[in-house]
DRENPA-3360 file (N, C-alpha, C; in nm, 2 decimals, always signed):
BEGIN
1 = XXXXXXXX = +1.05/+0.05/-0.34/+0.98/-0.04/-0.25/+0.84/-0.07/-0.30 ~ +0.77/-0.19/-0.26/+0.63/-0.21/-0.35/+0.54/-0.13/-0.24 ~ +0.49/-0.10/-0.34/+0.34/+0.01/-0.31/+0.28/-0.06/-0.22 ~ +0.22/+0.01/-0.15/+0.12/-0.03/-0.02/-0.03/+0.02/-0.04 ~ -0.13/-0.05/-0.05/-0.28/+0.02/-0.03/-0.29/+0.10/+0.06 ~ -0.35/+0.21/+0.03/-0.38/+0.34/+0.17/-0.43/+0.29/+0.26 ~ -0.40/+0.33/+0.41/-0.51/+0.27/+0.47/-0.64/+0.38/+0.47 ~ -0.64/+0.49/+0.41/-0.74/+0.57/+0.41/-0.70/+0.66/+0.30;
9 = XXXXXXXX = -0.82/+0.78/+0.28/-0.82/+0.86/+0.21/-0.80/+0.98/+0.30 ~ -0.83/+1.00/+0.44/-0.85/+1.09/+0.52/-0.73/+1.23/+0.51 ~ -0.74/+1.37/+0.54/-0.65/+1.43/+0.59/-0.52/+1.41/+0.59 ~ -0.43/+1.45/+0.56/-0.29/+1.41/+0.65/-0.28/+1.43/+0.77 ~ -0.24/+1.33/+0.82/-0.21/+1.39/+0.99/-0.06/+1.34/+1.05 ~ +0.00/+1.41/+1.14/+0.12/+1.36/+1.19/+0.14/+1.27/+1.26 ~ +0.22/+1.16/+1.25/+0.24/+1.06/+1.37/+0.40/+1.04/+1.42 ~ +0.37/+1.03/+1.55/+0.51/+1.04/+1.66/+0.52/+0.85/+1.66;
17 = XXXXXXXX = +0.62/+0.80/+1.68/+0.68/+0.68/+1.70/+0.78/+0.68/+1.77 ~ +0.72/+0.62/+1.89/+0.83/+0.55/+1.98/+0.95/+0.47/+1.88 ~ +1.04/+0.38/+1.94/+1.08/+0.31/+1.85/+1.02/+0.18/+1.94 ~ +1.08/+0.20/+2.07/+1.15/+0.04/+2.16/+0.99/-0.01/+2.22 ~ +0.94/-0.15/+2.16/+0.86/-0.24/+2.18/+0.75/-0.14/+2.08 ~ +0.79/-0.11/+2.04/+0.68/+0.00/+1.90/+0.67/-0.12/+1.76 ~ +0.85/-0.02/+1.74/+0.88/-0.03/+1.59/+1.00/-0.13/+1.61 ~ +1.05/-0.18/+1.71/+1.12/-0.26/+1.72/+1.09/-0.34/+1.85;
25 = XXXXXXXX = +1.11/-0.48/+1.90/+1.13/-0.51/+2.03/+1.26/-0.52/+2.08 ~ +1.31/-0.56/+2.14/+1.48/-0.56/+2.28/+1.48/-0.62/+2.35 ~ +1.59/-0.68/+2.35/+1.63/-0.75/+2.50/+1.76/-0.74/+2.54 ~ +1.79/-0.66/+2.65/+1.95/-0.59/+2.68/+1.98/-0.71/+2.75 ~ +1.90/-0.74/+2.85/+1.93/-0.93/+2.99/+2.00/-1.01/+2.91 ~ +1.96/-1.06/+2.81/+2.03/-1.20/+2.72/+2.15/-1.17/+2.62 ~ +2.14/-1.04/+2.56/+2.28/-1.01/+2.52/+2.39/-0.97/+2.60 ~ +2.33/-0.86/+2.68/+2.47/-0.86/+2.81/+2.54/-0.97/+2.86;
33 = XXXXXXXX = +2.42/-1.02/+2.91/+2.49/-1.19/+2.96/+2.63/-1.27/+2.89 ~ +2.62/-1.23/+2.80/+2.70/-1.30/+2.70/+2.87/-1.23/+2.72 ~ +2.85/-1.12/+2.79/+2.98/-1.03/+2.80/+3.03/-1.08/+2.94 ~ +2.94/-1.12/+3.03/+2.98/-1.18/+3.15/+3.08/-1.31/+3.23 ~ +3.20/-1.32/+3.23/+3.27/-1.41/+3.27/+3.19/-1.52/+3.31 ~ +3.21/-1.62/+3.34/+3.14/-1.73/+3.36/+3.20/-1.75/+3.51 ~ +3.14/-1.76/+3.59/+3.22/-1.79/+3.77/+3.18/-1.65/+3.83 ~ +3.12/-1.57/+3.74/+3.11/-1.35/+3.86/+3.02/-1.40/+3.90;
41 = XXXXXXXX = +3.02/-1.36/+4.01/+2.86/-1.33/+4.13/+2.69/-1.23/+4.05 ~ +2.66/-1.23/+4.11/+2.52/-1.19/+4.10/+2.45/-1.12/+3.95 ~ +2.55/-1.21/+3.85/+2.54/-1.19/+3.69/+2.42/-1.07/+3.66 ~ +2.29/-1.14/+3.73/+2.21/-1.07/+3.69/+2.18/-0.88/+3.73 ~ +2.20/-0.91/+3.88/+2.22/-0.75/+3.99/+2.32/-0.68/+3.90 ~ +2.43/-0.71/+3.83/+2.50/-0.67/+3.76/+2.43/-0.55/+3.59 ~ +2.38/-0.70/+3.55/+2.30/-0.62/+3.45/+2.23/-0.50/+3.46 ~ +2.16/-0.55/+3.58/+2.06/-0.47/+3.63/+2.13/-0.29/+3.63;
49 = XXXXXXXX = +2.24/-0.31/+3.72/+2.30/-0.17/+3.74/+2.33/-0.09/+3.67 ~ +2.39/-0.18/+3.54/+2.39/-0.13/+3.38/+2.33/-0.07/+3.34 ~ +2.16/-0.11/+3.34/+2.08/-0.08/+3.29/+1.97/+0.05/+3.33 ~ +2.03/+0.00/+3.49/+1.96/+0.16/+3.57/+2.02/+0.28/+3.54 ~ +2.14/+0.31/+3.45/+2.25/+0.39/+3.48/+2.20/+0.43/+3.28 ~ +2.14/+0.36/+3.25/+2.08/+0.38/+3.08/+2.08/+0.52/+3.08 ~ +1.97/+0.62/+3.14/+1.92/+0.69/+3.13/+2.01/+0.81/+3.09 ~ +2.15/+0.78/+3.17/+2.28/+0.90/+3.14/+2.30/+0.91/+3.01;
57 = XXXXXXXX = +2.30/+0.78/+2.94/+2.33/+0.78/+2.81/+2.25/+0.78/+2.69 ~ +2.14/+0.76/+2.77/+1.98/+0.82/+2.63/+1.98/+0.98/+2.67 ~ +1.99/+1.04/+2.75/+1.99/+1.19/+2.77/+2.13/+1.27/+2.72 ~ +2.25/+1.18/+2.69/+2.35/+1.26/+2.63/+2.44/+1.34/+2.75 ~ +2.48/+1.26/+2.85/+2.51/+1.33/+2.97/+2.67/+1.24/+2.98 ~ +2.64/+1.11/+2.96/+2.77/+1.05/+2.97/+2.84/+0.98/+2.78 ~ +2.92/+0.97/+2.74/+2.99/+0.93/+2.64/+2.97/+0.80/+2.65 ~ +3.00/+0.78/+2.49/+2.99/+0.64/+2.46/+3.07/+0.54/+2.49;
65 = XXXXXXXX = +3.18/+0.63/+2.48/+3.28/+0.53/+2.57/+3.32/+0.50/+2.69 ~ +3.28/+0.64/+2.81/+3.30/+0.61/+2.90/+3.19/+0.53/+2.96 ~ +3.08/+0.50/+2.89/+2.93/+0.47/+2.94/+2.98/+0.27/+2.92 ~ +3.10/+0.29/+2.84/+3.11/+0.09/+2.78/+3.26/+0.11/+2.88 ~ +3.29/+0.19/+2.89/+3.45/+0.16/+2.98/+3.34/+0.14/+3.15 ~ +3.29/+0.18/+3.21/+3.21/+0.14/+3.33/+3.10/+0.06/+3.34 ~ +3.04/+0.07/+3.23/+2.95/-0.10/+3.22/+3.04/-0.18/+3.19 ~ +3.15/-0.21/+3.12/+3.26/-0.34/+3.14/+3.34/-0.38/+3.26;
73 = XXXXXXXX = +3.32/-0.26/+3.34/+3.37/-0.28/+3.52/+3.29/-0.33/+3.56 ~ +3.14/-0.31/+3.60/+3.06/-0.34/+3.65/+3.04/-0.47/+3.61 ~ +3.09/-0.52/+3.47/+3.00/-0.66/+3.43/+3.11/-0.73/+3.47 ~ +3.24/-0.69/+3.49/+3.39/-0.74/+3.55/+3.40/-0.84/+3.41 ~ +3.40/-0.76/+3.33/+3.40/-0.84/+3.18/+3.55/-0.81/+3.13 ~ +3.58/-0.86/+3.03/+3.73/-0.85/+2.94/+3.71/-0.84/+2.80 ~ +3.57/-0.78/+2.77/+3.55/-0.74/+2.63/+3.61/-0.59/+2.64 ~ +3.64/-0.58/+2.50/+3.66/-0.46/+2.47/+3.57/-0.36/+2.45;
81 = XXXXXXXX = +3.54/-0.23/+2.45/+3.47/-0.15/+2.44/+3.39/-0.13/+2.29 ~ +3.46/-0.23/+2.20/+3.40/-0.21/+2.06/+3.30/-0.32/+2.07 ~ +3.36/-0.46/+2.16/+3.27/-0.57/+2.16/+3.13/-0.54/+2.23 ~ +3.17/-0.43/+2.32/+3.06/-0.39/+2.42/+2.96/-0.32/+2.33 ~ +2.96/-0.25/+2.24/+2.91/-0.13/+2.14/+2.81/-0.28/+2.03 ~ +2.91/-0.36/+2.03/+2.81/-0.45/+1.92/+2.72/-0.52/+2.02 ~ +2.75/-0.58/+2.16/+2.66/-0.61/+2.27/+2.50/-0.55/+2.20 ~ +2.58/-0.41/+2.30/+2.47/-0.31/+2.30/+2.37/-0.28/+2.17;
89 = XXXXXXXX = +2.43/-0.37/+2.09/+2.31/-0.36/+1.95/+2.28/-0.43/+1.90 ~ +2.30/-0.55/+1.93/+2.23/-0.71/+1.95/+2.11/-0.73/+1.99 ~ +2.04/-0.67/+2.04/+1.90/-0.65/+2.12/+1.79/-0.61/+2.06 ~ +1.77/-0.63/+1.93/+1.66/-0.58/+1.86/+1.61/-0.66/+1.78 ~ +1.44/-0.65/+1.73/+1.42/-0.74/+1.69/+1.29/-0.65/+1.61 ~ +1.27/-0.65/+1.49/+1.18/-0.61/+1.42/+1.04/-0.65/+1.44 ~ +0.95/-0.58/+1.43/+0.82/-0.57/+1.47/+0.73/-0.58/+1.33 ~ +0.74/-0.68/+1.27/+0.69/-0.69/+1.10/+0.53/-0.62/+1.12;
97 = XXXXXXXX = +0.48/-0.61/+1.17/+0.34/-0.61/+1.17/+0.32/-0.41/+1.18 ~ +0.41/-0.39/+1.29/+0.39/-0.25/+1.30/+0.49/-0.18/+1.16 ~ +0.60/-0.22/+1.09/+0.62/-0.20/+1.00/+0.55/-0.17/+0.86 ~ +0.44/-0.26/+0.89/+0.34/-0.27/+0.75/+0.26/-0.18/+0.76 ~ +0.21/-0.14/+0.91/+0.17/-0.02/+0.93/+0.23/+0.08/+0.86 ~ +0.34/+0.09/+0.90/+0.45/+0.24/+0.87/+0.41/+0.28/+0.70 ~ +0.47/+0.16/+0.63/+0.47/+0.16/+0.53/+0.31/+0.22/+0.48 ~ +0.23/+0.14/+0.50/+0.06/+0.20/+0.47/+0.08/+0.37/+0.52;
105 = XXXXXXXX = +0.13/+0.37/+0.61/+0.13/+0.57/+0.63/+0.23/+0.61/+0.59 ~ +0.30/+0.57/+0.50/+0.40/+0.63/+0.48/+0.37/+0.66/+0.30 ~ +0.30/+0.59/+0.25/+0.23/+0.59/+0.11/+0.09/+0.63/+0.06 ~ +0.04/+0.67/+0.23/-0.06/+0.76/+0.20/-0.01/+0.89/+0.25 ~ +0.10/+0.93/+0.29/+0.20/+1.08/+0.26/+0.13/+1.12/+0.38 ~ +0.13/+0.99/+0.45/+0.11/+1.09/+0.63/+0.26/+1.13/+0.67 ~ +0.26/+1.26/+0.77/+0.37/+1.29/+0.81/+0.48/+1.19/+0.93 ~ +0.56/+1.16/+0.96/+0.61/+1.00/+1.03/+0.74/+1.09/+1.08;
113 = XXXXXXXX = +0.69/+1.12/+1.20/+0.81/+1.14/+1.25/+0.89/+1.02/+1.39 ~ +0.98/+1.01/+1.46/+1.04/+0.88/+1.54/+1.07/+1.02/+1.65 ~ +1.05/+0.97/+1.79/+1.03/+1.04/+1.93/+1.08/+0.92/+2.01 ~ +1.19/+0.91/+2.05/+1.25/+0.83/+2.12/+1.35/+0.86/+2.22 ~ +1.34/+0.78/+2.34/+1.46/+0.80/+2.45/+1.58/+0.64/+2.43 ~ +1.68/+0.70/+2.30/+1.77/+0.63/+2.29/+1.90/+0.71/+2.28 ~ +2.00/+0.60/+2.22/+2.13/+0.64/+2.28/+2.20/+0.68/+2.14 ~ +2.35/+0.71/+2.19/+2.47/+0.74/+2.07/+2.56/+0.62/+2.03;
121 = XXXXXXXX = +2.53/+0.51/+2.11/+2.55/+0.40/+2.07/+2.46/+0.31/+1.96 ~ +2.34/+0.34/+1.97/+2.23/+0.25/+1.88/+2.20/+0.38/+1.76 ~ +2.25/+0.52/+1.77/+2.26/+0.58/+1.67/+2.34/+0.65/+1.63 ~ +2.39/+0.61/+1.48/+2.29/+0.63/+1.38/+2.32/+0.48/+1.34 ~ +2.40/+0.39/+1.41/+2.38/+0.23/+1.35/+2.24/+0.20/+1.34 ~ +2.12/+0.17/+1.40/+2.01/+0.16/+1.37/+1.95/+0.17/+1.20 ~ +1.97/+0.30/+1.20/+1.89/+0.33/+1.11/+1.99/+0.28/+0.96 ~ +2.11/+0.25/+0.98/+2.17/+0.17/+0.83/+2.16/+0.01/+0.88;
129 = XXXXXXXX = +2.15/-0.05/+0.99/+2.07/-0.16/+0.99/+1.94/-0.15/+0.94 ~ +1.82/-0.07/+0.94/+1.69/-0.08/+0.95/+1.66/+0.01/+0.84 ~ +1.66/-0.04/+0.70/+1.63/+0.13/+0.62/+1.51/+0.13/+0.62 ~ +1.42/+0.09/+0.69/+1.32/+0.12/+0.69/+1.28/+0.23/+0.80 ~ +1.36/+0.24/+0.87/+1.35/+0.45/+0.89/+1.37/+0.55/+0.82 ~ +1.36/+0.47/+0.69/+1.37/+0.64/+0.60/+1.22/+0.64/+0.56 ~ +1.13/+0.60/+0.62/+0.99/+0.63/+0.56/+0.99/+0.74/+0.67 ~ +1.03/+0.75/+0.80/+1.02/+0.84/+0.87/+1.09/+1.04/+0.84;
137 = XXXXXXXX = +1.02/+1.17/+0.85/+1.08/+1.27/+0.81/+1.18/+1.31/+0.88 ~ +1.11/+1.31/+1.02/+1.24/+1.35/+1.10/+1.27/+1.24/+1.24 ~ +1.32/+1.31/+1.33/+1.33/+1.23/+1.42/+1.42/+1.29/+1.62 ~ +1.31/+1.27/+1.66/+1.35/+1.35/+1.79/+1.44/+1.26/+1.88 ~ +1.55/+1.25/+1.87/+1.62/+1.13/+1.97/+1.69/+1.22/+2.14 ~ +1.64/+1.14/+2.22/+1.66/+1.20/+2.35/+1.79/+1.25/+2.37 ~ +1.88/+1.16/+2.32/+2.04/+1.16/+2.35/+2.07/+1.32/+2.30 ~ +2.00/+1.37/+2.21/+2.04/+1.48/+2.07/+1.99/+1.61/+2.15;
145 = XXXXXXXX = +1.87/+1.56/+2.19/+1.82/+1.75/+2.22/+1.85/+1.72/+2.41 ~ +1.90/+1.63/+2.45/+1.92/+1.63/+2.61/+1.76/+1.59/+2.69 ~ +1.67/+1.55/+2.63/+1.58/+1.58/+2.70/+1.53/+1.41/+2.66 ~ +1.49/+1.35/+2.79/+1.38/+1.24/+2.82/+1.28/+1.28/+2.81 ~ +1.18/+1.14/+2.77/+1.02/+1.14/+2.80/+1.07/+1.08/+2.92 ~ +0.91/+1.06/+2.98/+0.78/+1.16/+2.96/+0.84/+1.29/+3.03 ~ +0.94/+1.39/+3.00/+0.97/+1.51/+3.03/+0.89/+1.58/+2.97 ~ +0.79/+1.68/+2.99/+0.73/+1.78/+2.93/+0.79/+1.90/+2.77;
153 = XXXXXXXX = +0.91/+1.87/+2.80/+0.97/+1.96/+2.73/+1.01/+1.90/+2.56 ~ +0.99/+1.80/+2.59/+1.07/+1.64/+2.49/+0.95/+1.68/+2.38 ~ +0.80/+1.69/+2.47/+0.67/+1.70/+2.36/+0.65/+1.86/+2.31 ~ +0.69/+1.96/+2.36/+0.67/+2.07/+2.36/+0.80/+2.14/+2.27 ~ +0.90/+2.06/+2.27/+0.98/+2.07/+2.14/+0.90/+2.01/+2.00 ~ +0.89/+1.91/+2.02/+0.82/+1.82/+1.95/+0.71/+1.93/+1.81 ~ +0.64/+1.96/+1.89/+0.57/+2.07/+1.88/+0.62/+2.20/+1.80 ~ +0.69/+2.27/+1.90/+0.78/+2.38/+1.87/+0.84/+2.35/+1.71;
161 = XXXXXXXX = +0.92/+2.23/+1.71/+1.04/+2.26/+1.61/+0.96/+2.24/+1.46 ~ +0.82/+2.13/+1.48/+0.78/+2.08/+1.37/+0.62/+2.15/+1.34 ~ +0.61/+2.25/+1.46/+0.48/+2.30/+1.43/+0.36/+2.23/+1.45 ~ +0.36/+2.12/+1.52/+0.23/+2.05/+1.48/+0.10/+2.11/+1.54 ~ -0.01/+2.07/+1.50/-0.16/+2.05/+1.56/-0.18/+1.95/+1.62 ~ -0.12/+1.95/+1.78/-0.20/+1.84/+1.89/-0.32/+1.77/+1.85 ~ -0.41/+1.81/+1.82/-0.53/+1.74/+1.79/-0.51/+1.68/+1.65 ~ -0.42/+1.70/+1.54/-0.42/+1.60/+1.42/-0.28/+1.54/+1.43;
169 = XXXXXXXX = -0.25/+1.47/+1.54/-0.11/+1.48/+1.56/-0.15/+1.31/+1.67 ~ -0.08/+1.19/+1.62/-0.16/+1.08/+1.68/+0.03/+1.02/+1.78 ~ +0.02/+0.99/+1.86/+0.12/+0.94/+1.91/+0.13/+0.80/+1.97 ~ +0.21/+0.72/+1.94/+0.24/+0.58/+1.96/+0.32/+0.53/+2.04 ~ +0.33/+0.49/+2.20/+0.44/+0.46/+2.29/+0.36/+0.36/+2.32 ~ +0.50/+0.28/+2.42/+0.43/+0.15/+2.50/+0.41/+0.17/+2.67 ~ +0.50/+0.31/+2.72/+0.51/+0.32/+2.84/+0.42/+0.43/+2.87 ~ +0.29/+0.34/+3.01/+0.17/+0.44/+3.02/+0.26/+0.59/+3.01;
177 = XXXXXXXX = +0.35/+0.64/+3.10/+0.41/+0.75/+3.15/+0.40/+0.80/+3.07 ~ +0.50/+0.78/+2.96/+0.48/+0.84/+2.80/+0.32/+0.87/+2.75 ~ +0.24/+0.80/+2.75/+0.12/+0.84/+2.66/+0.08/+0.95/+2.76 ~ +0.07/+0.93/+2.89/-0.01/+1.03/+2.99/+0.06/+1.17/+2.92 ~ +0.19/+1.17/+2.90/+0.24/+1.28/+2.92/+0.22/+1.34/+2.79 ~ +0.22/+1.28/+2.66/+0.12/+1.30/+2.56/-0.01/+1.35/+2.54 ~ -0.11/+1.30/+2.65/-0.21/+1.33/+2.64/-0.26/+1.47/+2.68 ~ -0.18/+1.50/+2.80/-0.14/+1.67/+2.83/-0.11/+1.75/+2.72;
185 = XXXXXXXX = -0.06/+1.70/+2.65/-0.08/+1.81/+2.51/-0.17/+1.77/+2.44 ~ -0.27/+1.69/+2.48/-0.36/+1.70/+2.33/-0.36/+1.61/+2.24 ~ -0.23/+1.54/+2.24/-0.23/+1.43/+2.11/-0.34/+1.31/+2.12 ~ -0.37/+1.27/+2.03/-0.43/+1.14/+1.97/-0.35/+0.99/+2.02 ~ -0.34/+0.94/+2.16/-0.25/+0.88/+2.17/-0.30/+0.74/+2.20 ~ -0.20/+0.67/+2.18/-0.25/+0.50/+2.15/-0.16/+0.41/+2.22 ~ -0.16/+0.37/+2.34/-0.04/+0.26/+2.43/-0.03/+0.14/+2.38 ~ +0.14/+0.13/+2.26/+0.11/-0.01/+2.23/+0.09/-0.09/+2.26;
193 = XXXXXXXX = +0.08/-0.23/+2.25/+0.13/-0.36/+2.33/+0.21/-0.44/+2.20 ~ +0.30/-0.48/+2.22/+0.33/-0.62/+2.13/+0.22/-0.71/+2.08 ~ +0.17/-0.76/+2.21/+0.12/-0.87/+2.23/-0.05/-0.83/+2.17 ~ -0.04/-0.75/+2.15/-0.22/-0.70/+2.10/-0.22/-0.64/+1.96 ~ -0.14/-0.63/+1.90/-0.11/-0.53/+1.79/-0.25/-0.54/+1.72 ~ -0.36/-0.65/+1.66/-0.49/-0.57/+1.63/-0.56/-0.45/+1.66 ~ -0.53/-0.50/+1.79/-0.63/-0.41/+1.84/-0.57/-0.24/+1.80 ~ -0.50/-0.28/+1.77/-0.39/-0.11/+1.78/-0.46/-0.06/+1.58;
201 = XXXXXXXX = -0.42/-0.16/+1.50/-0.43/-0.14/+1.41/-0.63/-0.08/+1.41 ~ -0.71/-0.18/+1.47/-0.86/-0.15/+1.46/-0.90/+0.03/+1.49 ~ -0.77/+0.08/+1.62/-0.81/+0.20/+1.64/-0.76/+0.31/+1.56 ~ -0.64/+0.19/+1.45/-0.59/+0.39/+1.38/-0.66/+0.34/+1.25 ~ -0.73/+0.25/+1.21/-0.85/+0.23/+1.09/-0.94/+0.35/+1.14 ~ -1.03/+0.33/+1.26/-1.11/+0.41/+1.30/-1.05/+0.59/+1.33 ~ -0.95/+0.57/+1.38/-0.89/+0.73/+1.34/-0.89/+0.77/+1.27 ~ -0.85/+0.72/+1.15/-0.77/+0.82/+1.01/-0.95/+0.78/+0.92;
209 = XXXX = -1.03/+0.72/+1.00/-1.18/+0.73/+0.91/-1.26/+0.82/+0.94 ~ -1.27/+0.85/+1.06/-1.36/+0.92/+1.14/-1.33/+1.09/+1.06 ~ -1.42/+1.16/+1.07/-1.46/+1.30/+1.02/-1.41/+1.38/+1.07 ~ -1.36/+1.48/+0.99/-1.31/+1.57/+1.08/-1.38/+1.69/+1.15;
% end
């Protein structure tokens, strides 16, 4: 891969990465849709119920299959369960900007680990769509250790398994809940936005410059 300018000379320090509206954006509403007969009622309420019912299967409580055999009842669809699986991974959309970031820390040999509440459906497909998760070392996925953010436990593994220093230790989500719950441990933490990404980049210039 071509070399990246450092963004600093500073310390190593560790960084946590959300993935979803981070390191990638999504949209589940416009792909689902597409699975939906044309003539069902309340298409959208439908989605919706789909989507409230997520959480079983970012935490590893329900199967992959049975999680696409009952979202295909609910969507009163006639796709198959494999059509449902590629649905469900249609929804992504690379974030070039926070990429270039990665890369910049990933060539100055900062530590890059991925802290996310996703599924057994989007992994491990993701990451051989995206090889640009192998700049990352490890990777905490909710579905894997049973545990959701902002759960207490999610960051306190985090910790535990990788040893870190809370205080050299910077974390990147987009959901306030998540950073708050972050910030109870101490981390360095930064609420993305899509829509603002400078400003994101101005504050980890100023992080990784500032003295230790």
């Amino acid at each position: 891969m071509q070399q990246e300018t450092p963004i600093s000379s500073s310390p190593k320090k560790t960084f946590l990465f959300d993935i979803g509206r981070v390191l990638l954006d999504f949209d589940f509403e416009s792909s689902l849709m597409r699975l939906i007969p044309k003539g069902i009622d309340k298409p959208d309420e439908r989605i919706k119920q789909v989507l409230q019912y997520k959480d079983t299967l970012e935490c590893g409580q329900i199967s992959s299959a049975n999680f696409a055999n009952w979202a295909l009842r609910i969507l009163e669809s006639e796709a198959t369960p494999e059509q449902f699986y590629q649905t469900w991974r249609q929804i992504f959309t690379a974030n070039k900007l926070m990429w270039h970031c990665v890369r910049k820390l990933a060539n100055d040999n900062h530590s890059l680990i991925l802290i996310s509440n996703i599924n057994a459906i989007h992994c491990p497909w993701i990451f051989s769509t995206y090889p640009e998760f192998s700049y990352f070392e490890h990777k905490i996925l909710s579905f894997e250790v049973g545990i959701l953010k902002p759960e207490p436990a999610i960051y306190q593994y985090a910790i535990d398994k990788y040893l870190l220093d809370p205080a050299a230790t910077i974390y990147i989500d987009d959901q306030p809940q998540n950073i708050a719950a972050g910030q109870e441990f101490g981390f360095q933490c930064w609420q993305y936005d899509l829509n603002h990404h400078q400003a994101f980049e101005v504050w980890l210039t100023r992080i990784l410059t500032t003295s230790e």
